[in-house]
C-alpha positions in Angstrom: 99.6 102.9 104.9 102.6 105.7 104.2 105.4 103.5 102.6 102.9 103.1 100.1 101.7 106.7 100.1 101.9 108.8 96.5 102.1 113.0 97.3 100.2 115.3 95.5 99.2 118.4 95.4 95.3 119.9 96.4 94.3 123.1 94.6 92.2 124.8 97.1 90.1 128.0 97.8 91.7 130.6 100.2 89.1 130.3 102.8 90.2 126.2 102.8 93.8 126.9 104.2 94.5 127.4 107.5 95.1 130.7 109.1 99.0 130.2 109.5 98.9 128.9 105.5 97.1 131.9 104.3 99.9 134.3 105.7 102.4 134.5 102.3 99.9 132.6 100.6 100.9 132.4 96.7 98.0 131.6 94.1 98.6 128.7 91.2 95.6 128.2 89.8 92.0 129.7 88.8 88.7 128.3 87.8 86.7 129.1 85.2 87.0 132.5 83.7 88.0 132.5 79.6 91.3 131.2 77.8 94.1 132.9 77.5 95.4 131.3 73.7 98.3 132.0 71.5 97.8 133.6 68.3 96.2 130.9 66.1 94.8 128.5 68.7 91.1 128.5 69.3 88.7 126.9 71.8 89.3 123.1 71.3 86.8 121.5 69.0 84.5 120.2 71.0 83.8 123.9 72.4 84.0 122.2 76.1 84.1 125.0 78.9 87.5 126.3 80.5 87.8 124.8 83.9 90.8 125.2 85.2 93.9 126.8 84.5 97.1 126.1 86.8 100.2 128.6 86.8 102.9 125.8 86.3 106.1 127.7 87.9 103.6 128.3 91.1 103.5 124.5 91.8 106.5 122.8 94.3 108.1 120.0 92.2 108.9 118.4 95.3 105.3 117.6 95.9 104.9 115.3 92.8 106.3 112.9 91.6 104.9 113.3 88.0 106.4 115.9 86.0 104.6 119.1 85.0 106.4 121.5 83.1 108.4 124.5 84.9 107.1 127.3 83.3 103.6 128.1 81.5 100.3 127.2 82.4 98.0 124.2 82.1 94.7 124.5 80.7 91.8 122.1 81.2 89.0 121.9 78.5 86.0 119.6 80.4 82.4 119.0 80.6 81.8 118.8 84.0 77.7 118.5 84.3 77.5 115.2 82.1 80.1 113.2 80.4 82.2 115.4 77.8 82.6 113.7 74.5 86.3 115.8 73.9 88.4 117.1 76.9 91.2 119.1 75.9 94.5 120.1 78.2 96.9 122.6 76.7 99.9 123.8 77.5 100.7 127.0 76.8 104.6 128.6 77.2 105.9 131.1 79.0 106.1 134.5 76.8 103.6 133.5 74.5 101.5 136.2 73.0 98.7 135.4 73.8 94.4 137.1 73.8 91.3 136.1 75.8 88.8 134.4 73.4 85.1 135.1 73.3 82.7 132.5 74.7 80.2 133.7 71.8 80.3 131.6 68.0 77.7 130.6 65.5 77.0 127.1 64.8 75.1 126.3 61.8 74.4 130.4 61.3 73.2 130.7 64.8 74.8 132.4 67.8 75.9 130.4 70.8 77.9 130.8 74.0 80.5 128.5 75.6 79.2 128.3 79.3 82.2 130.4 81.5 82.7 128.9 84.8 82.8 131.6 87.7 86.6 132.4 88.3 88.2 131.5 91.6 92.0 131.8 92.8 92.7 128.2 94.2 96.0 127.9 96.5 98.6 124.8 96.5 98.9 122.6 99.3 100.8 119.3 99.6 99.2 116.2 100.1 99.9 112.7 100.5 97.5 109.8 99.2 97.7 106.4 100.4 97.9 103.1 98.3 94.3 101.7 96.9 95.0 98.2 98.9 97.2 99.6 101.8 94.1 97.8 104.0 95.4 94.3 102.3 99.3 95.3 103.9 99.6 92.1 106.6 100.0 95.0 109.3 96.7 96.4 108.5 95.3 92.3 108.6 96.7 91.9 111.9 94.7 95.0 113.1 91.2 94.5 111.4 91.2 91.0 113.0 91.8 92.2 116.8 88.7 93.4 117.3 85.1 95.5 116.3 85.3 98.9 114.4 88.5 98.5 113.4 87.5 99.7 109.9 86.7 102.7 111.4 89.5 102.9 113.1 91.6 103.2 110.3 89.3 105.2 108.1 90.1 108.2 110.9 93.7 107.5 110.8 93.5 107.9 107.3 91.7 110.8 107.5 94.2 112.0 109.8 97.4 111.7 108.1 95.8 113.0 105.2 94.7 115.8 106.8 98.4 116.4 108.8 99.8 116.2 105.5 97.9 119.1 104.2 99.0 120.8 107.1 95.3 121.0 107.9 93.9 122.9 105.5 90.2 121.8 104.1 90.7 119.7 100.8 87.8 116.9 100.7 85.8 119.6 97.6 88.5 120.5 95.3 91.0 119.6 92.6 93.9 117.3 93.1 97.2 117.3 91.1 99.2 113.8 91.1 99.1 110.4 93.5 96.5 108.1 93.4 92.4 108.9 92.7 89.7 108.8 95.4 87.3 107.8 92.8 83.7 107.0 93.9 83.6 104.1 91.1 86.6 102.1 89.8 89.7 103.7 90.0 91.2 104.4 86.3 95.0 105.4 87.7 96.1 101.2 87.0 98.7 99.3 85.4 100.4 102.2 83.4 98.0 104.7 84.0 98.8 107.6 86.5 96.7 110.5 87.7 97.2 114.1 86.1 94.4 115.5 87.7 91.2 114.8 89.7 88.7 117.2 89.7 85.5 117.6 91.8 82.0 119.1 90.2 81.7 121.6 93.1 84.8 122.9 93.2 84.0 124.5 89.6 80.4 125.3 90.4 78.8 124.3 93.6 75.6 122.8 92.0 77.8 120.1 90.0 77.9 117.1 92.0 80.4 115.3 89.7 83.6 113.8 89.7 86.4 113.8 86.3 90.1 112.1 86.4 92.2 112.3 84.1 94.9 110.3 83.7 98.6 109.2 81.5 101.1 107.4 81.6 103.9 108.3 83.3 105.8 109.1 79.5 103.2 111.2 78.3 102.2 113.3 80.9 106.4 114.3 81.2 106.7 115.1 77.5 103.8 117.1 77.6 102.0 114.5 75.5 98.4 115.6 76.4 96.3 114.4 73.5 96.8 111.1 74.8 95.1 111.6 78.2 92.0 109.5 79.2 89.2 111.6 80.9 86.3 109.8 83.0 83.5 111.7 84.6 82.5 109.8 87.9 78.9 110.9 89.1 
């Protein structure tokens, strides 16, 4: 399963870590809350809520192995309760003067608000993800064929490395950064495709029992090409 393995990185609440991660701990992201945008930049068009926004100098660069910029932060534009019909990640620099924009507009001569996600500080952790068809591996064969619950066997070795890797700190409910999708459907990290970001309903708002991934190629997501990012919303 590991020579196969992709690392990531989970964005978790504070109470997720463990006791010996929450000593030093250093925030990189939040949820929620309203954008931070340079002078001239608006809510994206679609007026889709602020969901997350990650502090990109916070994040390890030896736990991906996509690149992210250095500096800045990322901010993701997303529907979260049904399927979005614009998402919207910007990037926005270091040193940038920038002001918090109102939820409120008028459309069509009426006032309306943006909904605004409750904030919460989310910590980094490293993670490892394992190959979608590490099972098919002829090892894995051998093993599944010796005997009864085998398959759950290795679903709690899984578990466990995944959890080792995360030095143990809770990460089933939250938003993952790089290697490969747990999706509940089809996977959409294939053929060129890689995983940006994978983020679960609940770990926005605990009532939203949804699932978005977003995903790039490899080229794109480096150059900070984000308008040609693919978002799905798994449910």
């Amino acid at each position: 399963m590991l020579s196969g393995a992709r690392p990531c990185l989970h964005l978790v609440s504070f109470r997720s870590l463990t006791p010996a991660q929450q000593e030093g701990a250093r925030p990189a992201a939040r949820t929620g809350g309203l954008p931070a945008l340079p002078d001239g930049v608006d809510w994206p068009d679609g007026r889709e809520p602020l969901v997350l926004t990650v502090d990109c100098a916070a994040l390890s660069r030896e736990a991906l192995d996509i690149e992210l910029p250095r500096e800045g932060s990322l901010l993701f534009f997303t529907e979260i309760e049904y399927e979005p019909e614009s998402s919207v990640v910007l990037h926005i620099p270091t040193g940038a003067r920038t002001t918090e924009r109102s939820a409120a507009y008028e459309l069509e001569g009426e006032p309306v608000q943006v909904r605004v996600y409750q904030p919460e500080v989310l910590y980094p952790v490293p993670g490892l993800t394992p190959a979608p068809d590490w099972r098919d591996a002829p090892a894995a064969g051998v093993f599944l064929d010796g005997g009864a619950d085998r398959d759950d066997i290795l679903d709690a070795f899984e578990d466990a490395a995944r959890t080792a890797a995360a030095g143990g700190a809770s990460h089933g409910v939250a938003v993952q950064l790089g290697g490969f999708s747990s999706p509940w459907q089809s996977a959409p990290d294939e053929g060129d495709l890689v995983l940006l970001a994978q983020i679960h309903g609940q770990s926005i708002d605990l009532d939203v029992y949804t699932q978005t991934l977003i995903v790039g190629s490899r080229q794109d997501i480096a150059k900070c090409r984000y308008e040609a990012l693919e978002f799905e919303q798994q449910v």
